[in-house]
Structure formats: structure tokens, C-alpha cells
Backbone as numpy.savetxt, mean C-alpha at the origin, in Angstrom:
# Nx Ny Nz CAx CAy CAz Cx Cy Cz
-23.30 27.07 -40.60 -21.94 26.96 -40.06 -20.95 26.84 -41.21
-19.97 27.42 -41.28 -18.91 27.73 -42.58 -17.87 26.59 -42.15
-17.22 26.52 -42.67 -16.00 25.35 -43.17 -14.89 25.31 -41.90
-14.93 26.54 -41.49 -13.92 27.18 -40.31 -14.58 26.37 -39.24
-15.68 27.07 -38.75 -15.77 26.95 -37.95 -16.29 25.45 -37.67
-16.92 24.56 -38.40 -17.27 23.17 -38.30 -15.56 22.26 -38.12
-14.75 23.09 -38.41 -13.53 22.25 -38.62 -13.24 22.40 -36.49
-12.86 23.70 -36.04 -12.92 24.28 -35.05 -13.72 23.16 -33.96
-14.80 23.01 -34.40 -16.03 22.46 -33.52 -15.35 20.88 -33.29
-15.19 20.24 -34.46 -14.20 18.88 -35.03 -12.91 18.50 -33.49
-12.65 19.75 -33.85 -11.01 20.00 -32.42 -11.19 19.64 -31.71
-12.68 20.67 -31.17 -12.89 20.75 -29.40 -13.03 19.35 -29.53
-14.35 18.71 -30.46 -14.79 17.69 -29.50 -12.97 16.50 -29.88
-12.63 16.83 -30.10 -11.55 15.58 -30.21 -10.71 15.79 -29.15
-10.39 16.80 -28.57 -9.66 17.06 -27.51 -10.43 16.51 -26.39
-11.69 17.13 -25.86 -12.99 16.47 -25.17 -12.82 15.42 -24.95
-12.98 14.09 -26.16 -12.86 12.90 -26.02 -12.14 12.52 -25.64
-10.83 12.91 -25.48 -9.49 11.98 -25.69 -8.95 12.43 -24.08
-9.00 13.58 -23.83 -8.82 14.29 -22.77 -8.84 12.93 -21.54
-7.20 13.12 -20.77 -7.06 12.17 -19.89 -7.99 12.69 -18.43
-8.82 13.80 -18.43 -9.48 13.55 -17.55 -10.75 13.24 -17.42
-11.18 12.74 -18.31 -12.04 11.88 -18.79 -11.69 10.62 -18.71
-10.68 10.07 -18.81 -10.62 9.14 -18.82 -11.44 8.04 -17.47
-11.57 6.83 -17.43 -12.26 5.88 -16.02 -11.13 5.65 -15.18
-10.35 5.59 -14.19 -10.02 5.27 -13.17 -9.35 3.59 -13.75
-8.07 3.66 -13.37 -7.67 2.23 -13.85 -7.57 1.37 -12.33
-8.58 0.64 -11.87 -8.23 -0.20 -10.67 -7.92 -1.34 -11.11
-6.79 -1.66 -10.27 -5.92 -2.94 -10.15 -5.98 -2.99 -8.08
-6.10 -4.44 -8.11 -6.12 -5.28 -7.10 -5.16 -6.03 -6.81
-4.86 -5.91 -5.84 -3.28 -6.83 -4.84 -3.89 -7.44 -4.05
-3.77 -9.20 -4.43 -4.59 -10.03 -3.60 -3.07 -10.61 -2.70
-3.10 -10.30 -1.57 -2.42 -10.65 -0.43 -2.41 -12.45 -0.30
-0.41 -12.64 -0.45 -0.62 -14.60 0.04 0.02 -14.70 0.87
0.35 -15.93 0.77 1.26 -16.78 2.39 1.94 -15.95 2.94
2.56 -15.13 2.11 3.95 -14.90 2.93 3.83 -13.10 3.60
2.53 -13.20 3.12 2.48 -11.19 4.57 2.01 -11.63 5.51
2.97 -10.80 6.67 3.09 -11.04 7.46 2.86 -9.47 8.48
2.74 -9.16 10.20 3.67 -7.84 10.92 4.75 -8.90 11.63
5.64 -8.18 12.03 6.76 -8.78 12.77 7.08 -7.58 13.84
7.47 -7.86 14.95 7.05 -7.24 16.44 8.83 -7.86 16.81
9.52 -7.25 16.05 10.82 -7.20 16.72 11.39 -8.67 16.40
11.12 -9.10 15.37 11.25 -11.09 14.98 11.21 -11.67 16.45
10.91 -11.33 17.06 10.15 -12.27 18.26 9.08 -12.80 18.29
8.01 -11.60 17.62 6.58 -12.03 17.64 6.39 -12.31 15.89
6.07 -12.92 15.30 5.38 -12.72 13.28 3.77 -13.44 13.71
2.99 -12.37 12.93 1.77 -12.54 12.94 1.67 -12.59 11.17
1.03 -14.21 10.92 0.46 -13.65 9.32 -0.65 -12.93 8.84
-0.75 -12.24 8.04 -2.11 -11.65 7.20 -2.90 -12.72 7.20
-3.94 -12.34 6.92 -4.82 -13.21 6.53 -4.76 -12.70 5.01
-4.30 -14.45 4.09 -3.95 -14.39 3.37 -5.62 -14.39 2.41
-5.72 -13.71 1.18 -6.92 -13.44 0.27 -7.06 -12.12 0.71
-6.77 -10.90 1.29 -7.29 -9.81 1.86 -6.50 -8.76 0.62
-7.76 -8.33 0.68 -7.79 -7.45 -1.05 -7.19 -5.90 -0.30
-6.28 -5.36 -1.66 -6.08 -3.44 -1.17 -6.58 -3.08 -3.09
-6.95 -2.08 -3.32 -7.68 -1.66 -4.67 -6.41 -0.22 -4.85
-6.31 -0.18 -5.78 -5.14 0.47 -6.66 -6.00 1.23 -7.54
-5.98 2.60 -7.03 -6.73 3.35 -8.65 -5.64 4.41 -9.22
-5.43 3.88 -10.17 -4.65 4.47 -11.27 -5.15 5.62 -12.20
-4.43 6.94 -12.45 -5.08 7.69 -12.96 -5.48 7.20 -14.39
-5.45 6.66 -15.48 -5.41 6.01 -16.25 -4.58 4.64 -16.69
-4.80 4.10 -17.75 -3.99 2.79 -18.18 -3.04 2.74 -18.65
-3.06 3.66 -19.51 -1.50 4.48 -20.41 -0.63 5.07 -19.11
0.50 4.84 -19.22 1.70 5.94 -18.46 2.77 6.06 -19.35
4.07 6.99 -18.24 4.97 6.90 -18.78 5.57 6.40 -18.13
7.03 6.83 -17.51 7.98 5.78 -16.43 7.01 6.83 -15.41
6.78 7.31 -14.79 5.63 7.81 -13.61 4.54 7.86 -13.43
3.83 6.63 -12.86 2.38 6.58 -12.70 1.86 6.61 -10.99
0.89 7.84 -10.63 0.52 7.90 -9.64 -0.83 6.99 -9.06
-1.04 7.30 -8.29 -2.14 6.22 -7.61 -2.89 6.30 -6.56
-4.03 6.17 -5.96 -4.40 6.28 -4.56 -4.81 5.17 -3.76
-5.01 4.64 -2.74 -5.82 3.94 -2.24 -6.72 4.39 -0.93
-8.17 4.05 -1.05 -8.48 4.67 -0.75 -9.18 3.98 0.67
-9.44 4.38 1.88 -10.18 3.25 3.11 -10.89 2.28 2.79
-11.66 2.44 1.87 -12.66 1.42 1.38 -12.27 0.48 0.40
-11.37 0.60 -0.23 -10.30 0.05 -0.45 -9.63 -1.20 -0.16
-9.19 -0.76 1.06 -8.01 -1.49 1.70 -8.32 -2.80 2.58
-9.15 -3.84 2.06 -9.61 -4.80 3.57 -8.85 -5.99 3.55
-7.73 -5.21 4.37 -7.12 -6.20 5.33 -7.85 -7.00 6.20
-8.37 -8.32 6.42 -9.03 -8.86 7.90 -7.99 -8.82 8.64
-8.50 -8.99 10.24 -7.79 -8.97 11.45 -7.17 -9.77 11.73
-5.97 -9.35 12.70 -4.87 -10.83 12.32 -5.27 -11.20 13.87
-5.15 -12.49 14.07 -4.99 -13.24 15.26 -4.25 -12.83 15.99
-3.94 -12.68 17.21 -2.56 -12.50 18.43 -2.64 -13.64 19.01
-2.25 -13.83 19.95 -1.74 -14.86 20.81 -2.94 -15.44 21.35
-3.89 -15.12 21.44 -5.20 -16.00 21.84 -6.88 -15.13 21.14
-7.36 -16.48 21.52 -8.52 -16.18 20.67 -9.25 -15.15 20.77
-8.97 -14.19 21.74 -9.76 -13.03 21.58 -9.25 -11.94 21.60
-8.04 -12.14 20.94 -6.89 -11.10 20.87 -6.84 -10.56 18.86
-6.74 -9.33 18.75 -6.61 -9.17 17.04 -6.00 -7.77 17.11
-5.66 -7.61 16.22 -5.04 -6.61 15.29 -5.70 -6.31 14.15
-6.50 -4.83 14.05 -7.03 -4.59 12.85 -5.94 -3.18 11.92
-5.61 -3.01 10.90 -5.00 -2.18 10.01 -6.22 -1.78 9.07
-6.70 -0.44 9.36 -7.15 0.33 8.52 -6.73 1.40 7.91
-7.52 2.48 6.64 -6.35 3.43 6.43 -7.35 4.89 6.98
-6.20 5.48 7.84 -7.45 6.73 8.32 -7.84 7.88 7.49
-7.24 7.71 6.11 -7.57 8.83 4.99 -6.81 7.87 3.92
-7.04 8.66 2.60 -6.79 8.05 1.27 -5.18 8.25 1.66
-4.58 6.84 0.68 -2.52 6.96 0.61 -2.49 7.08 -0.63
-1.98 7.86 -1.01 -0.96 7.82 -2.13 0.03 7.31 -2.12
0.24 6.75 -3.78 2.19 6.95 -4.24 2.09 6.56 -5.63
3.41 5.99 -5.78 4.16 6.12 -7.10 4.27 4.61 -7.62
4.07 4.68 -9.09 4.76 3.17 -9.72 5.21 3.47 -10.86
7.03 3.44 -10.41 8.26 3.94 -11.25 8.77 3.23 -12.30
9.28 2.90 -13.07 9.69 2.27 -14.19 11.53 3.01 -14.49
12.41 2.34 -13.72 14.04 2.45 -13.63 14.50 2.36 -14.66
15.51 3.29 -14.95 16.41 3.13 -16.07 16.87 1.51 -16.26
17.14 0.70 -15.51 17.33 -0.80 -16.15 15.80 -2.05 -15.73
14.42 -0.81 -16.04 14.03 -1.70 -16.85 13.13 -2.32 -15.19
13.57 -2.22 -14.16 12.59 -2.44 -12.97 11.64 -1.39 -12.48
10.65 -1.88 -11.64 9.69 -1.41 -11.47 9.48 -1.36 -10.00
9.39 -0.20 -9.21 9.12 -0.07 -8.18 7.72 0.71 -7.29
7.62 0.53 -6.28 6.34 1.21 -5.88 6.80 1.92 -4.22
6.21 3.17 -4.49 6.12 4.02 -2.92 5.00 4.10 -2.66
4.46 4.04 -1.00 3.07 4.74 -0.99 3.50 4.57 0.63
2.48 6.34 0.25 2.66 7.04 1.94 1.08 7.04 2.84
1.26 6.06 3.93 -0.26 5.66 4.18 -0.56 6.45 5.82
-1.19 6.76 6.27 -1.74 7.12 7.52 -2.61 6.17 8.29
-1.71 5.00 8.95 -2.81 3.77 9.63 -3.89 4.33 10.95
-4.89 3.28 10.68 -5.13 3.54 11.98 -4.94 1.69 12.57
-4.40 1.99 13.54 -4.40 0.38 14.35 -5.25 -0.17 15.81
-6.20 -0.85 15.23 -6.29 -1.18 16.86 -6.43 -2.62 17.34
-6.15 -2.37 18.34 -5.89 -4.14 19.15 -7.33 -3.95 20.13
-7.57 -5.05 19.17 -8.96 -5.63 20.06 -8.41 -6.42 20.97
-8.65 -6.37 22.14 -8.13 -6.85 23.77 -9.33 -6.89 24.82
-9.61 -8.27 25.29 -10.34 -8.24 26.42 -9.95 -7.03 27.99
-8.78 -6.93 28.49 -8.06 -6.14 29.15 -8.11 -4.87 28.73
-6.80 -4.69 27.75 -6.46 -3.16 27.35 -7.03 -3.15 25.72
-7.89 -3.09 25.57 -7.87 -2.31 24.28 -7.65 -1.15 23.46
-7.37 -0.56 22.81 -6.77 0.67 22.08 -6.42 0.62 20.52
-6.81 2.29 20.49 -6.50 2.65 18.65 -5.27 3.13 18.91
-4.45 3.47 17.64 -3.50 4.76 18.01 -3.14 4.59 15.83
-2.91 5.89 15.62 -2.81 6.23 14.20 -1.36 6.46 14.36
-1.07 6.13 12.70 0.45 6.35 12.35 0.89 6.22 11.20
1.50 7.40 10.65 2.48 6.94 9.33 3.06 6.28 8.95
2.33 5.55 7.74 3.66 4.49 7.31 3.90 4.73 6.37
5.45 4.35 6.05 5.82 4.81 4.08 5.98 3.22 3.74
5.23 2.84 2.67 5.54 1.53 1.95 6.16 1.52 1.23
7.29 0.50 1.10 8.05 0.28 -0.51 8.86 -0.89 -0.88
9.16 -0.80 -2.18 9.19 -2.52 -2.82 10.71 -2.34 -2.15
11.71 -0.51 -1.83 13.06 -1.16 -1.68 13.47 -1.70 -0.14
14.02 -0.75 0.28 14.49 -1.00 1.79 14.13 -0.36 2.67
13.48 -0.74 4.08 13.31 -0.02 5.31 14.33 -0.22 6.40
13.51 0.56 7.03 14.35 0.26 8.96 13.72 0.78 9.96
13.52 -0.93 10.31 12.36 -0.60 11.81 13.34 -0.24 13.30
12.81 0.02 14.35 13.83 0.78 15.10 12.93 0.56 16.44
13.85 -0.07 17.49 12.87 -0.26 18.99 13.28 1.53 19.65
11.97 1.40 20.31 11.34 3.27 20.83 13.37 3.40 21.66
13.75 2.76 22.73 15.09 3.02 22.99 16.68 3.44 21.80
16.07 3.14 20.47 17.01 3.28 19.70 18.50 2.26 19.22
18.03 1.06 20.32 19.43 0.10 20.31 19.34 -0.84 19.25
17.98 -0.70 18.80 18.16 -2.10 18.13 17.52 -1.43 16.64
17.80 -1.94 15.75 17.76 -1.98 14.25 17.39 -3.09 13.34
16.31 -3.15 12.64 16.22 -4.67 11.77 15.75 -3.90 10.32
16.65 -3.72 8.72 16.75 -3.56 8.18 15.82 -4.66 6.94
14.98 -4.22 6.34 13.91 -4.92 5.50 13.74 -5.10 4.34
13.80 -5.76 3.59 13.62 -5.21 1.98 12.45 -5.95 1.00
11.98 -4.92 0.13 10.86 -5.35 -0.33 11.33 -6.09 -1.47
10.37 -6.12 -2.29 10.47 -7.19 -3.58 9.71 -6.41 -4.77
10.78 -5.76 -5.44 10.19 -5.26 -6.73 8.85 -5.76 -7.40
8.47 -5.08 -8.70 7.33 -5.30 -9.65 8.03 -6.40 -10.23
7.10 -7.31 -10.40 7.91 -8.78 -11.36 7.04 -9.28 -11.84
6.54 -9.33 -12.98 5.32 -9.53 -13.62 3.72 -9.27 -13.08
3.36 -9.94 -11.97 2.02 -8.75 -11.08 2.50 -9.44 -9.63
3.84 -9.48 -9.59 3.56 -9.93 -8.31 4.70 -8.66 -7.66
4.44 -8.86 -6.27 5.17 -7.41 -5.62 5.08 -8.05 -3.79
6.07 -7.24 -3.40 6.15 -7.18 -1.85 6.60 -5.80 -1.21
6.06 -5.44 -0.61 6.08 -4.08 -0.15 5.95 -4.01 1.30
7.26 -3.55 1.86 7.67 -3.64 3.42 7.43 -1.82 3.73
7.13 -2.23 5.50 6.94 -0.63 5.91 7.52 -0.58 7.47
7.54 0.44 7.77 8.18 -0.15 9.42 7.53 0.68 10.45
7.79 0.72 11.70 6.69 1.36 12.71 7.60 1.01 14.27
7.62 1.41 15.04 7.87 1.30 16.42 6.80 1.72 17.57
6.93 0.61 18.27 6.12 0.48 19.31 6.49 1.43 20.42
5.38 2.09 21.45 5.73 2.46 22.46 6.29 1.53 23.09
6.36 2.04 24.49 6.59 1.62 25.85 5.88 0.53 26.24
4.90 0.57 26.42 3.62 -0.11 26.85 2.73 -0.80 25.68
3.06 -0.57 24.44 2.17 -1.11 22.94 2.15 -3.02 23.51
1.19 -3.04 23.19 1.12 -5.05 23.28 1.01 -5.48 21.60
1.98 -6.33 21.16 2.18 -7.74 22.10 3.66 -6.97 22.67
4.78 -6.64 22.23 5.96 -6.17 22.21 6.40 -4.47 22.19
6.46 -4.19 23.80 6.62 -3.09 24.03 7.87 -2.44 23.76
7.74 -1.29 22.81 9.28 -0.98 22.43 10.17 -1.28 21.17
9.35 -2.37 20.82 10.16 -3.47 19.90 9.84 -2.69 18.40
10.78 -2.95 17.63 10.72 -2.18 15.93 9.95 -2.90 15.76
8.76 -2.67 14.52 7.94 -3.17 14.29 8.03 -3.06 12.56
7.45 -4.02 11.62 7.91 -4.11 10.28 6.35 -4.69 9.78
6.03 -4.57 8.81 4.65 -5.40 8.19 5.39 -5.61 6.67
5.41 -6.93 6.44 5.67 -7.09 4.73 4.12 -7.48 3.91
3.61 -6.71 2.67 2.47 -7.38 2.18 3.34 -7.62 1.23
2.72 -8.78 0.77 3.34 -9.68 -0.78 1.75 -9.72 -1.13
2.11 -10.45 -2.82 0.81 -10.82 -3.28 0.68 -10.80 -4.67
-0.17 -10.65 -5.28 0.19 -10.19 -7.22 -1.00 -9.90 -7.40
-1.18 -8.77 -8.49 -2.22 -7.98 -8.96 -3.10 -8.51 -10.01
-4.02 -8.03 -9.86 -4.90 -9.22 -10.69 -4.46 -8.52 -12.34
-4.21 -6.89 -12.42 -3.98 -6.49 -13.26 -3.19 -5.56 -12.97
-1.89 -5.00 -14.09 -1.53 -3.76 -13.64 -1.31 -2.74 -15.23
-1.65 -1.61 -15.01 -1.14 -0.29 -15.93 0.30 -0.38 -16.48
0.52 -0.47 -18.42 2.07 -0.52 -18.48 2.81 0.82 -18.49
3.84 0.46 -17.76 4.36 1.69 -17.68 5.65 1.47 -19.21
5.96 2.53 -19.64 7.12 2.60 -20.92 7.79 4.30 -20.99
């Protein structure tokens, strides 16, 4: 092998190595506390069960101000929240992988989007039922909305602040949905990451 081409060979493998798709998967974890909650029109607030892990895989550790992300069903374990009696629950799963974004703002804040596809179901002695639905999560502002259109409750999340974060989403109930038929519906998760990717 001549001088050329050993130099050549040198390249590939350095490109090879370094190459971000090679790289491992950066997971970071959002351990859920006190304060997530769904809210059923602020009539009804059900808390999370607080310790309930969602897994964050990051395409790598390095970014720039745009780092994408997935989470994936297996992922996401929310436990079931209590309703109004003991054999009443609410489970939040995700019915395919969500994506989104963790932005880094011209002054220096940090925000997060992610577009999820739930599936929900209410375990019910009586009526039980699934029903799937889009939700968009984010650290800024929502607006949940009852199925009639009269009523409005405006939400706001809680930026990146060292690993801690709150991320509101919103949803409306049918007609007939239990506990609160009709009623805008809102879920806030809070919590802080055990680790997160710097963005610069």
C-alpha cells in the first residue's frame, strides 16, 4: 500500500468513527412529581402518579440550538390515575412513537414540543372504553376547549430550567366521555430529568 492510499484509508476510517450515525442514542428520563396532574374542565384534577418515568432518546449528546427526539410506547409508563372510586382509572399510553423538538431561544431559554398520538382508556365497572387522540405537548401555551365551543381554559407550561420542565397539552371530551362530558380537558406533566443533552 503506497503513501496515498494508506493516507486515504486514515480518512475513511476517521469519518466512520466520528460519523453521528454511529453515534449511541442519548436517553434522558423525566421523572414525573407532585404537581402533574389531567384536569377535566377545573372541576374534576386527577394527579399523576407521581415517580412515573417517560424516556427521551436523543439523537446524540452534542447539539446545536435544534435537537430532535423520540419517545417511544415502551418508553412512556405513566401508572393509572385513580377516578372517583376505587375501581375507576385512567390509563395514558402512547399508540405509536412521538416526536419533537428541544429548542435553545435567542435569549438563552429552552423549550420543548412533542407531537404524541394517545391512546386512553377508562377502566370502568359500567362503561368501559379506549378512544385514541392527538396531543401536541409544550413547555409554552395551550387551549383546552369544551366539545360546545363556549368555554376556554388557556394553559401554560414551564420552560427548560436546569432539568426541570412542565409540559401542558389539551384534549376535549365528547358528549358522553366520563368523568366530564364535554368539558376541555388539559394534562400538565412536570418533573426534572435525570439528565439532559447541551444544547449551544
Amino acid at each position: 500500500m503506497d503513501r496515498r492510499t494508506f493516507l486515504a484509508s486514515l480518512a475513511v476510517a476517521g469519518v466512520c468513527l466520528t460519523s453521528p450515525a454511529l453515534a449511541e442514542p442519548f436517553v434522558s428520563t423525566l421523572r414525573l412529581d407532585a404537581f402533574s396532574f389531567v384536569s377535566f374542565g377545573d372541576q374534576e384534577i386527577y394527579p399523576l402518579p407521581e415517580g412515573s418515568e417517560i424516556e427521551f432518546e436523543f439523537s446524540s449528546e452534542e447539539g446545536s440550538k435544534l435537537l430532535g427526539f423520540v419517545i417511544r410506547p415502551r418508553g412512556a409508563l405513566i401508572e393509572p390515575i385513580p377516578l372517583r372510586y376505587g375501581d375507576e382509572a385512567l390509563r395514558f399510553t402512547l399508540a405509536r412513537a412521538a416526536n419533537g423538538v428541544m429548542r435553545l431561544g435567542k435569549d438563552g431559554v429552552v423549550t420543548m414540543e412533542i407531537d404524541a398520538y394517545v391512546v386512553v382508556t377508562l377502566d370502568h365497572p359500567v362503561t368501559p372504553g379506549v378512544k385514541k387522540l392527538p396531543v401536541r405537548l409544550t413547555t409554552e401555551t395551550t387551549q383546552a376547549r369544551s366539545s360546545d365551543g363556549r368555554r376556554t381554559i388557556d394553559v401554560a407550561g414551564g420552560r427548560v430550567s436546569g432539568r426541570g420542565v412542565q409540559l401542558v397539552g389539551a384534549a376535549t371530551n365528547t358528549e358522553d366521555d366520563y368523568p366530564r362530558p364535554g368539558a376541555p380537558v388539559y394534562v400538565m406533566l412536570s418533573g426534572a430529568f435525570d439528565r439532559l443533552p447541551a444544547l449551544r
